[in-house]
C-alpha positions in Angstrom: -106.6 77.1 -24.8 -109.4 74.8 -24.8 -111.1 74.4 -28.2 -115.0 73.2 -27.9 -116.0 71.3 -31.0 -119.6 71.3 -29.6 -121.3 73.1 -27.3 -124.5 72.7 -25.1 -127.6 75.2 -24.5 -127.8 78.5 -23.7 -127.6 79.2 -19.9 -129.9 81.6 -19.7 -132.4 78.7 -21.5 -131.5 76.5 -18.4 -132.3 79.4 -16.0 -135.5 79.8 -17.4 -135.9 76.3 -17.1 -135.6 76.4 -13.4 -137.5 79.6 -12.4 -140.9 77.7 -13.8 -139.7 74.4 -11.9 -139.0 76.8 -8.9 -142.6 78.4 -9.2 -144.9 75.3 -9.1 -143.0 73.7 -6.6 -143.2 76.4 -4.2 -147.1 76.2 -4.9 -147.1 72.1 -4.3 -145.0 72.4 -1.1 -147.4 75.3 0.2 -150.8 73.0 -0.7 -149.5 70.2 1.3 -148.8 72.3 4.5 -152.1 73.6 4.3 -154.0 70.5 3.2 -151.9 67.4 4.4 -152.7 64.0 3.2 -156.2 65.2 1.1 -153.1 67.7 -1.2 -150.9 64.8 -1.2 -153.5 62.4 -2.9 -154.7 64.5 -5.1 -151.3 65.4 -6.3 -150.1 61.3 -6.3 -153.6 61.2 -9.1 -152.5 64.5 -11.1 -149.2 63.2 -11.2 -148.7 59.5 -11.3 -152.5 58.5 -11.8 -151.8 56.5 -8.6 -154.7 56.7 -5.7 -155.0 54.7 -2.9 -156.7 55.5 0.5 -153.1 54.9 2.8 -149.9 55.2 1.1 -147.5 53.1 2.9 -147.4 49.6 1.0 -149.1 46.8 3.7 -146.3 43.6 5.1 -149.1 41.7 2.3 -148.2 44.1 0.1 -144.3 43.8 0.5 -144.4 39.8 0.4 -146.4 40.0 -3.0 -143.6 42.4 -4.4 -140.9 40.1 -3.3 -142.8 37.1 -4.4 -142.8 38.6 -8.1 -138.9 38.8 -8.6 -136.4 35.6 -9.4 -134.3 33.6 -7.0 -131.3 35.4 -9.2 -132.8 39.0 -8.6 -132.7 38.6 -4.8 -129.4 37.2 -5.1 -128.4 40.0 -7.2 -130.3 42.8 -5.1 -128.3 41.4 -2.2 -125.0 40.9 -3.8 -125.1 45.0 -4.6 -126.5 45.8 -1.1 -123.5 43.9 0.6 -121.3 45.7 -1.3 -122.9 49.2 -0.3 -123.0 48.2 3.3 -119.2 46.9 3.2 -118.1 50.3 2.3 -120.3 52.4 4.1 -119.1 50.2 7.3 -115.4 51.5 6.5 -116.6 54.6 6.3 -118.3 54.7 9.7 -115.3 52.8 11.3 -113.1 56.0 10.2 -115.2 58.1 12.6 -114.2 57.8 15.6 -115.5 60.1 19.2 -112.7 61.7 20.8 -112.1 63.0 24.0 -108.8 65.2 24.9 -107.5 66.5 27.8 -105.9 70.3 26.1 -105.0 71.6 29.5 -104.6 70.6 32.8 -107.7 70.2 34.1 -110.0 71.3 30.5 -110.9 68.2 28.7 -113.1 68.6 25.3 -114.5 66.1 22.8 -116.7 65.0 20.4 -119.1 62.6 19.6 -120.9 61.3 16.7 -125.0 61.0 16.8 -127.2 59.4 14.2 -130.2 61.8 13.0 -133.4 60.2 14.4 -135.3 60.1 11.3 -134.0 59.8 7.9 -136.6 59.8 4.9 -135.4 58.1 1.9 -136.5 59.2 -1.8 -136.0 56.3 -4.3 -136.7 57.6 -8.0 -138.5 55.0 -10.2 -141.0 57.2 -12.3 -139.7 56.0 -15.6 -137.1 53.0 -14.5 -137.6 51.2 -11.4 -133.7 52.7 -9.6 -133.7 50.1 -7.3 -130.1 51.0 -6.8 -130.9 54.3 -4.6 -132.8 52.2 -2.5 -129.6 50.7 -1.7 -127.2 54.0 -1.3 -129.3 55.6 1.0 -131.5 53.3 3.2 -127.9 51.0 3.9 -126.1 53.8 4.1 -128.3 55.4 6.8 -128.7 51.9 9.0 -124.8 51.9 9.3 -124.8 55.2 10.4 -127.2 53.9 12.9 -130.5 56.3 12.1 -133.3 54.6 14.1 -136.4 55.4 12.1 -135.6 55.1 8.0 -138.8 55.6 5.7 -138.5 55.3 1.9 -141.2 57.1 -0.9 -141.2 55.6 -4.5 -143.6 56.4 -7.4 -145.5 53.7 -9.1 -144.0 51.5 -11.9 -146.6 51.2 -14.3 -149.5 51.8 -12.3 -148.4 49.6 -9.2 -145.6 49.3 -6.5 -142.2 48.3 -8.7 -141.5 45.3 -7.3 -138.0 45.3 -7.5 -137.8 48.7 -5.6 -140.1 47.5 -3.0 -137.5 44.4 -2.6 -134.7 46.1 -2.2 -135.9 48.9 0.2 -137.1 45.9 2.2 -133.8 44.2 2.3 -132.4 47.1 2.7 -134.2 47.7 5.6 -136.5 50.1 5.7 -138.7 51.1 8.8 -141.6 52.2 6.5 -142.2 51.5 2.7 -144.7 54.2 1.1 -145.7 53.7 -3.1 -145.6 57.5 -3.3 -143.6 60.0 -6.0 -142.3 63.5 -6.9 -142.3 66.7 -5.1 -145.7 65.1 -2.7 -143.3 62.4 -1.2 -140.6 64.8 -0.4 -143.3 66.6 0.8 -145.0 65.1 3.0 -142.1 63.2 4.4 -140.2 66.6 5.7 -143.5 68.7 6.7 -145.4 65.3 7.4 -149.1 64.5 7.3 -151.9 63.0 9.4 -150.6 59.8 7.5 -146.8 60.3 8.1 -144.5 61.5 10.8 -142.4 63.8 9.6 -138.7 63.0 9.6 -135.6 65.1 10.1 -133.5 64.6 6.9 -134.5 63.9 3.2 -131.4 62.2 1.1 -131.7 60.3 -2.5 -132.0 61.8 -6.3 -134.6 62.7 -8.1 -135.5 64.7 -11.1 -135.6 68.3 -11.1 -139.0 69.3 -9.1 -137.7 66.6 -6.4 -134.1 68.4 -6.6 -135.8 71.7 -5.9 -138.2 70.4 -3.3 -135.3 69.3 -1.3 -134.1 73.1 -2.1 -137.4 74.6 -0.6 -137.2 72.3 2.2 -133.7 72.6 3.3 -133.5 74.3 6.8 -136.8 72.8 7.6 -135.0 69.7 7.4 -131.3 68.5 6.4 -131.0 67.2 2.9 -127.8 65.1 1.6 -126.9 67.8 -1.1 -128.2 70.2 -3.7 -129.1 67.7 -6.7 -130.1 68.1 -10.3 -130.0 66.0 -13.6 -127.5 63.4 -13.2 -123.7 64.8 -15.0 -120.9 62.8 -16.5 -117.9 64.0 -17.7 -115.3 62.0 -19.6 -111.5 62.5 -19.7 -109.9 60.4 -22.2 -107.0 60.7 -24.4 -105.8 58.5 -27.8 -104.9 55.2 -25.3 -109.2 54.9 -25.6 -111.4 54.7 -28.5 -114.3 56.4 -29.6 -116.7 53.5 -29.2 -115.5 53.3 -25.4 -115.9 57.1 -25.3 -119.6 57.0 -26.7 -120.8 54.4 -24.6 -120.1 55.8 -21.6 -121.2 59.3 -22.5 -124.4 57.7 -23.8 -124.7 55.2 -20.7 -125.1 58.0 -18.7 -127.1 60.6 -21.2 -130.1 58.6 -20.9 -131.2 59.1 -17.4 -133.1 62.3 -18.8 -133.2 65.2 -21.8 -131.6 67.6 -19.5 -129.0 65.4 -18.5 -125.2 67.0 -19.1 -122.8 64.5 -20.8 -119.3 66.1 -22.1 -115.9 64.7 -23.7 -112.7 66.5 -22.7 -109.7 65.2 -24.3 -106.4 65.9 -25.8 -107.3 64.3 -29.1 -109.1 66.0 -31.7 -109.2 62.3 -33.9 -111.0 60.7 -30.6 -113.2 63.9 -30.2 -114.5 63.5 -33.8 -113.9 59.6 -33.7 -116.8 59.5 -30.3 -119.1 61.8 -32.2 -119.4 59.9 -35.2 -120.1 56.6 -32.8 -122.9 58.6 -30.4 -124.5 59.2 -34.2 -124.3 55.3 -34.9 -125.5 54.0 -31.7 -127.8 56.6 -31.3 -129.6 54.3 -34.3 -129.8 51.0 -32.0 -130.2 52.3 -28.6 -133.3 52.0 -27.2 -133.0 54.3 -24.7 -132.4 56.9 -28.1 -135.1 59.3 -27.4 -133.7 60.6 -24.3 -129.9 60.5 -24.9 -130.2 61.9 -27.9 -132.1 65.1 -26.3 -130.0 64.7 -24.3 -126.6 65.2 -26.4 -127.9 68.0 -28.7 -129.2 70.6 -25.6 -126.4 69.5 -23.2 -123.7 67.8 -24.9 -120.6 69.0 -24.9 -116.7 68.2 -26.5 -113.9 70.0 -25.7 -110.1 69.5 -27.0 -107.4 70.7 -24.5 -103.5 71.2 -25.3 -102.7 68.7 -22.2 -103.5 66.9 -19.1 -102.5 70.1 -17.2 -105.3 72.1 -18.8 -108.2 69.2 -18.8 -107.6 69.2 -15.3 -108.6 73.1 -15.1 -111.2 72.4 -17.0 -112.7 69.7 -15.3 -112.8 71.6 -12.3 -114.4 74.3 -13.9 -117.0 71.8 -14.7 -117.0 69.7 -11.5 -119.1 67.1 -12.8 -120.9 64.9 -11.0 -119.4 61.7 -13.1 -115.7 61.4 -14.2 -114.7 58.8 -16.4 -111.2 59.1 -16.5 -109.4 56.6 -19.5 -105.8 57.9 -19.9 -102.4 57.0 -20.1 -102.2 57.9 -16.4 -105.6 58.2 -14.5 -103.5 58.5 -11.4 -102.5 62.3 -12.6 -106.4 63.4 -11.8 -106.7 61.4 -8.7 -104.0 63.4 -7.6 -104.3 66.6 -9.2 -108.4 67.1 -9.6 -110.6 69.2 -6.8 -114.3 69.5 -8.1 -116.3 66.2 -8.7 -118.6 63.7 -7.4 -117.1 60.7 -8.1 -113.7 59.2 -10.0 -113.7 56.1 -12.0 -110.2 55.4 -12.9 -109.6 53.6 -15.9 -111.1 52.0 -18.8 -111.8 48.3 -16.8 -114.6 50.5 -14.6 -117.5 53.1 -15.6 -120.2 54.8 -13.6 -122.5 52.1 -14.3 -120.9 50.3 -11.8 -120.6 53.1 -9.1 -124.6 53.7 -9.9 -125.4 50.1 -9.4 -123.1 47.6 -7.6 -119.7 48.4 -6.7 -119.7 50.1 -3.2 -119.4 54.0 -3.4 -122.5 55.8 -3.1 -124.4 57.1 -6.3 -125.8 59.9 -4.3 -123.9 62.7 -5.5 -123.4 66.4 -5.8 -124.5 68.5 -9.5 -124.6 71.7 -10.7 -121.2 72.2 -9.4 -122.0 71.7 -6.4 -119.0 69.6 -6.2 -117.0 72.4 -5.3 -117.8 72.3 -2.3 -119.5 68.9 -0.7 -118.9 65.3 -1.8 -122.0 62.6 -2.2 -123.6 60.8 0.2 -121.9 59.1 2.9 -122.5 57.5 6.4 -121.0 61.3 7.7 -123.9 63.0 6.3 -126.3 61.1 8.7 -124.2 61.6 11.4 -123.8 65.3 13.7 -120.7 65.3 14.9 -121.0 67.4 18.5 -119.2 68.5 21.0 -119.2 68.9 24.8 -116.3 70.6 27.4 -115.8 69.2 31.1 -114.2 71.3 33.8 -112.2 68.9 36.5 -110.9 71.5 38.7 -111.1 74.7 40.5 -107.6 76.1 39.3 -108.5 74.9 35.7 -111.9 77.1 35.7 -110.3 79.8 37.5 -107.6 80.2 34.9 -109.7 79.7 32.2 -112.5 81.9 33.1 -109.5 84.8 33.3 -109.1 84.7 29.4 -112.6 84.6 29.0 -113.2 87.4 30.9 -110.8 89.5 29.5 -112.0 88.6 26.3 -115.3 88.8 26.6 -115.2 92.6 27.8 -112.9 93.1 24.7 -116.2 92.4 23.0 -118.6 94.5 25.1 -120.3 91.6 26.5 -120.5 92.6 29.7 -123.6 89.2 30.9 -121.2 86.8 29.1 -117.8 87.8 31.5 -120.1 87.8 34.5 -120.1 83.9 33.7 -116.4 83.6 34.0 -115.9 86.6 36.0 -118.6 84.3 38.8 -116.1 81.2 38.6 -112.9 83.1 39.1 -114.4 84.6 42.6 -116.1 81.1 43.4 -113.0 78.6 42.5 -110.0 81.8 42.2 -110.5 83.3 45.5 -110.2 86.5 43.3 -112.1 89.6 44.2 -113.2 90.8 40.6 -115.9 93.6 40.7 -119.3 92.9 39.2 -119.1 94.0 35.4 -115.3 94.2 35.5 -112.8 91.9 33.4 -110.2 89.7 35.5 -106.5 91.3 35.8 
């Protein structure tokens, strides 16, 4: 039976947590329906001290913002971006529209349609995540969407510049220096200022997560998201320092962000405490990550591999870091997560920042039930039925008649009962099924 060596907050702490989120965003999202653009700005000046008459960030404004970054960044910003788009365009080559004939005469398929209007949220309150500029805006192109518009907070008081850069390269349709639960928003209800769009995709902290929540129905979202997770499964073939940094690496992205050890090694369980205590002294992201580790940190021994993969699914974690003697075992074996990094040579800083997957991906277990971002999610996958003949509708419409007076529904046999007489020759009385 799993031992835990430490444990994180109380749940019902964490549920009270989100009931007050839940509260004022339900008030925010109401004020912009009713107000529009004059709610949005005075909730960009409450919130990010940021006011500006229009919003969306000028072609001037764009150039200046590239103009402030190195030859290196663009090369950089670009490097990561090819990456992203060489995966995503894998991805889209796996989905393919099909069209089958299933009977003589019936043939069905299925095609696969971009959504017309994506709206991208890019995070940057308190780092500038260029990176998500990346997962979703190239991610949605492949897919095809024809109208992509991307929302980041200001840096500092002023368009980050390296955000701006990459949702440019990335190609965005329209660039808007706008934050929080008033981008989200305004992008899915839309404004005077901004047509609304049709899906909302990209993280954000926990009033964007449950603005996405509100809006969901209204329009699509990529997936239920919260503070970002990781998990890491190691045994004795790692060491604690490894261990640390990675929990650590990904602690700091907020105070209420999840970060737990299982292993099979009580030595390395007490071995990576001890080194998040001593780089908890040098790191100078410290203030969050260690807020982080004391309300949501967790380590738990297990007897075997068998039992951390139970309880990694129990968790499904957005973020597995996998460093064992055979990382193959949870590829194989594991149901619930986000994302796998297999191995000690990779770490989720490269799946958030360069490397190809998508860093868009499912929390609060959410894992148990979607995967992350993807070119699929932009895509509806529908279907359509053609009829070639007159014996093929006649014998088809006979089942669904029957069938359909097995239910009651006498309008809905009427349809088949009409194409038997027309294309059958068969004398079927109104409101009767076919013999």
């Amino acid at each position: 039976m799993a031992t835990h060596l430490k444990t994180s907050r109380n749940a019902a702490l964490r549920a009270e947590d989100q009931a007050k989120i839940r509260a004022t965003v339900e008030t925010i999202l109401a004020d912009i329906e009713a107000r529009g653009d004059a709610a949005v700005r005075e909730l960009s000046i409450k919130f990010d001290n940021w006011d500006r008459a229009d919003y969306r960030l000028t072609d001037a404004e764009i150039k200046a913002c590239m103009a402030e970054l190195s030859a290196r960044d663009i090369e950089d910003i670009k490097f990561a971006q090819e990456q992203v788009r060489n995966f995503a365009q894998a991805q889209r080559a796996s989905m393919v529209d099909i069209e089958v004939e299933t009977l003589p005469g019936i043939v069905l398929g299925h095609k696969n349609i971009p959504v017309n209007a994506v709206g991208c949220y890019v995070p940057g309150g308190k780092y500038p995540l260029l990176a998500s500029a990346h997962m979703s805006v190239i991610t949605a192109k492949v897919a095809g969407v024809p109208r992509i518009i991307t929302c980041a907070p200001p840096f500092h008081g002023k368009p980050a510049p390296a955000i701006v850069a990459a949702q440019y390269l990335a190609g965005a349709d329209e660039i808007w220096c706008l934050g929080g639960i008033q981008a989200v928003g305004a992008m899915a209800i839309g404004t005077a200022s901004m047509q609304p769009v049709d899906m909302l995709v990209g993280p954000g902290n926990a009033f964007v997560a449950e603005a996405k929540r509100q809006l969901y129905g209204r329009v699509g979202i990529d997936l239920f998201a919260g503070p970002t997770e990781t998990l890491v499964i190691a045994d004795e073939t790692v060491d604690g320092e490894m261990c640390a940094t990675d929990l650590l690496g990904q602690a700091e992205h907020g105070t209420n962000s999840p970060a737990i050890l299982l292993t099979t090694s009580e030595k390395l369980a007490r071995e990576t405490m001890a080194e998040i205590e001593r780089l908890l002294k040098i790191l100078p992201t410290a203030a969050v990550a260690a807020k982080a580790w004391e309300d949501y940190g967790e380590v738990i021994v297990c007897a075997d591999d068998e039992e951390m993969v139970r309880e990694a699914d129990r968790i499904a974690s957005e973020h597995v870091q996998v460093m064992t003697r055979d990382p193959d075992y949870f590829l194989k074996h594991m149901t619930n997560y986000g994302a796998l990094f297999l191995g000690p040579r990779t770490n989720v800083s490269y799946g958030d920042k360069v490397i190809g997957t998508n860093h868009t991906l499912p929390t609060m277990k959410a894992a148990r039930y979607t995967g992350g971002l993807w070119v699929g999610k932009f895509l509806k996958t529908v279907t359509y039925q053609r009829v070639l003949t007159d014996e093929a509708s006649a014998m088809i419409g006979e089942y669904c008649s029957r069938l359909c007076m097995l239910e009651g529904f006498v309008g809905h046999a009427e349809q088949a009962n009409l194409r038997v007489r027309r294309y059958g020759g068969r004398n079927i009385p109104y409101g009767a099924a076919a013999e």
